[in-house]
C-alpha positions as CSV (number, residue, x, y, z in Angstrom):
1,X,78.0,81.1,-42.2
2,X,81.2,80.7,-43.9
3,X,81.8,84.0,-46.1
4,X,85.6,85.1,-47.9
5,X,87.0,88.4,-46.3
6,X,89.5,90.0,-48.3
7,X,93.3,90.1,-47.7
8,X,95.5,93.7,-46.5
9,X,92.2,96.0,-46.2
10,X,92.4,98.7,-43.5
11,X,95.7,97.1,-41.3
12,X,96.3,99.7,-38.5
13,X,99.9,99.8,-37.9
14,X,99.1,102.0,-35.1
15,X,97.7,98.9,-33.2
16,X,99.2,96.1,-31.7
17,X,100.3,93.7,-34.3
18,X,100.9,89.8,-34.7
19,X,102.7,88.2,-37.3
20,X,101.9,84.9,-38.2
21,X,104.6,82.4,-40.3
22,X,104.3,78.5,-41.2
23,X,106.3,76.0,-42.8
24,X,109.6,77.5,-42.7
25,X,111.5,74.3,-43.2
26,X,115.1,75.7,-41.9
27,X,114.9,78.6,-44.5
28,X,117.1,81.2,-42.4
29,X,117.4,83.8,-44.9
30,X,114.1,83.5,-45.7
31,X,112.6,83.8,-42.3
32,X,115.2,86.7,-41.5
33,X,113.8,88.4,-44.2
34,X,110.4,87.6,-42.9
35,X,111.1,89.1,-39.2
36,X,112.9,92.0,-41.2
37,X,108.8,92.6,-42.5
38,X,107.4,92.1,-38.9
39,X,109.7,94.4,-37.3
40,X,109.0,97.2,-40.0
41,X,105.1,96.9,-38.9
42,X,105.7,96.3,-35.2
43,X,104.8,93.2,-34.8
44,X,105.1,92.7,-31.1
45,X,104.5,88.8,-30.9
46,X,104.4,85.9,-33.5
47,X,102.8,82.3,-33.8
48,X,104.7,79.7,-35.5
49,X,102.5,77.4,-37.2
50,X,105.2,74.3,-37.2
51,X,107.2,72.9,-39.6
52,X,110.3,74.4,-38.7
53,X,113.0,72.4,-39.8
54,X,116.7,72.5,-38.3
55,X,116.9,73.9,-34.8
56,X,119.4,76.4,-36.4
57,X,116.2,78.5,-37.6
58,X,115.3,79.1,-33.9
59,X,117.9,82.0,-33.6
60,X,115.8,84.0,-36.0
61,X,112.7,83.5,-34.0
62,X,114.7,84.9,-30.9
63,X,113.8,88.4,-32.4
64,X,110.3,89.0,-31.4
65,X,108.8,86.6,-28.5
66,X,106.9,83.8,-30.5
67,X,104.3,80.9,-29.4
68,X,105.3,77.3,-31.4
69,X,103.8,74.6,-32.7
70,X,104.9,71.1,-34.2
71,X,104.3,70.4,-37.6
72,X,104.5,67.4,-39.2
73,X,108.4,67.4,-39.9
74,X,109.1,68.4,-36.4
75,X,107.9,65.0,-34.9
76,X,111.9,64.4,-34.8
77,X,112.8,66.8,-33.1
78,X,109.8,67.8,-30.7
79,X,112.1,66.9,-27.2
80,X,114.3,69.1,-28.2
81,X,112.0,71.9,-29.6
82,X,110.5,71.6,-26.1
83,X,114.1,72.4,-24.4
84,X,114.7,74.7,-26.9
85,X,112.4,77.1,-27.3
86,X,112.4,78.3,-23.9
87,X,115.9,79.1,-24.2
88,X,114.8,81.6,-27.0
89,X,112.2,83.4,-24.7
90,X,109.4,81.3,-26.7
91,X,106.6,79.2,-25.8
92,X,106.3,75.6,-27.2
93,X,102.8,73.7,-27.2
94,X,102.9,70.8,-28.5
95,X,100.4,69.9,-31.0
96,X,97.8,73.2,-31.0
97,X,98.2,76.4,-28.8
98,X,95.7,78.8,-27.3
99,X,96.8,82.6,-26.6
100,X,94.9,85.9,-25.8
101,X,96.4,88.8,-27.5
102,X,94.8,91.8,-27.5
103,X,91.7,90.9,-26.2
104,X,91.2,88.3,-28.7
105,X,91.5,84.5,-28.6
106,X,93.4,82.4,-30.9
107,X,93.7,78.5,-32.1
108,X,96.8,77.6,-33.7
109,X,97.8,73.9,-34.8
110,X,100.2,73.2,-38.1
111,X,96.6,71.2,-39.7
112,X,97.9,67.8,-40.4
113,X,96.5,64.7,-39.9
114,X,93.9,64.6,-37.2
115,X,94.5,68.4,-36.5
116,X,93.2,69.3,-39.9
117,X,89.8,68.2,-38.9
118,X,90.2,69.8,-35.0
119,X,90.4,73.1,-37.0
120,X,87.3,73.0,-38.4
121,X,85.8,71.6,-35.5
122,X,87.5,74.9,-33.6
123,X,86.0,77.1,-36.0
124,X,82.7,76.1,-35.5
125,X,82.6,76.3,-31.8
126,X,82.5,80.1,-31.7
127,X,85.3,80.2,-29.1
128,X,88.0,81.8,-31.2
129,X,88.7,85.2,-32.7
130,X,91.4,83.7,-34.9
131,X,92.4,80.0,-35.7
132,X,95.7,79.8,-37.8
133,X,96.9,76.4,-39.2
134,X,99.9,75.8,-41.7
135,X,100.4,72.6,-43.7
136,X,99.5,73.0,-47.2
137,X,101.4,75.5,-47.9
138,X,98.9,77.6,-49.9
139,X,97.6,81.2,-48.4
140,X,94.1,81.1,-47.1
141,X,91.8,83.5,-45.5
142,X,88.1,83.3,-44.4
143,X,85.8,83.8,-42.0
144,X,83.2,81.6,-40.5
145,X,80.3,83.7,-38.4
146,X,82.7,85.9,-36.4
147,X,86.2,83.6,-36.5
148,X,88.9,84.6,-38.7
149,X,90.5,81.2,-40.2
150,X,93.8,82.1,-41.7
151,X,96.2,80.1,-43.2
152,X,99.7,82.7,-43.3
153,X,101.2,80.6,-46.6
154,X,104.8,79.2,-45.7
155,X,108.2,80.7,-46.0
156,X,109.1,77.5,-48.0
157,X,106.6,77.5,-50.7
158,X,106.0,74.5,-52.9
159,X,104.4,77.0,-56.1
160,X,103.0,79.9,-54.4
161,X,104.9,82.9,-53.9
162,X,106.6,82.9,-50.2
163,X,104.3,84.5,-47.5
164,X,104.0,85.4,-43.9
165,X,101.1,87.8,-42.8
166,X,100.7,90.6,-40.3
167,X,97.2,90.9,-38.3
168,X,96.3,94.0,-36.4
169,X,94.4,94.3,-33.0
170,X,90.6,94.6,-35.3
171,X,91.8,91.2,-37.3
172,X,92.9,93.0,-40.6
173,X,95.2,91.0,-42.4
174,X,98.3,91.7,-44.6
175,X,100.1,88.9,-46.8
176,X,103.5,89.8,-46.9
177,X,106.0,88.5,-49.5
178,X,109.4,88.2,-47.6
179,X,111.5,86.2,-51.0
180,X,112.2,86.6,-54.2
181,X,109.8,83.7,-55.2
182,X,112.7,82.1,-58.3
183,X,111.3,80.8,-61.6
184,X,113.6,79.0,-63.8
């Protein structure tokens, strides 16, 4: 049964923490500002749900050890994501990843194309904790029998306000807001 859960209730900073961030599209300030947010809550790992843009944005992930995936707009440069990311004390899988942290299990895949419906198809299987995606660029959080399915937002934000999140070792979620979302 799929039922809404409710974003930033009860995060225990005094657990182990994840941070979660899509759809950065080379936004290095943006992203700094992001890790600035993870590093004030501990965050001792984060997933990358693709999309990253330039290869330039990597040295920002260098700062906490991070799991990748490709997004849409890195089918360019997925060789050299694969090379890179390594060098940066990260972990590149391809199209979807699957980690344990904290005795939990977690999907992650950016959600386009063919993926989008793999996620659904994930989050019915009961194998997973947590299933993140990206893609859309909109902030979504629900839950589906005992799987968290959370989409973090992106960093480069087509009309929502610029968001990350932080999880904590029980699931609780917090959207952060790393940028000045600009209005003209």
């Amino acid at each position: 049964m799929e039922k809404m859960v409710k974003a930033g209730e009860g995060l225990d900073l005094s657990k182990p923490t994840l941070g979660v961030i899509s759809d950065v599209h080379g936004e290095i300030e943006a992203t700094a500002r992001a890790f600035d947010e993870f590093e004030k809550r501990g965050v001792e790992r984060v997933v990358c749900c693709g999309d990253l843009g330039e290869l330039a944005i990597l040295d920002v992930f260098r700062r906490i050890p991070t799991d990748f995936v490709a997004g849409n707009c890195d089918s360019p440069r997925r060789e050299a994501l694969a090379t890179e990311i390594p060098k940066i004390g990260g972990r590149f899988w391809g199209d979807a990843g699957e980690i344990e942290w904290d005795g939990k299990r977690i999907f992650f895949a950016h959600g386009h194309g063919r993926l989008a419906d793999r996620i659904e198809d994930e989050a019915y299987s009961g194998l997973w904790d947590l299933i993140c995606f990206g893609h859309s660029h909109r902030f979504e959080l629900r839950r589906y029998d005992e799987t968290v399915i959370l989409n973090p937002g992106a960093i480069q934000s087509r009309g929502e306000k610029p968001s990350c999140v932080v999880v904590d070792a029980n699931l609780h979620v917090e959207r952060v807001f790393p940028a000045t979302l600009l209005l003209w």
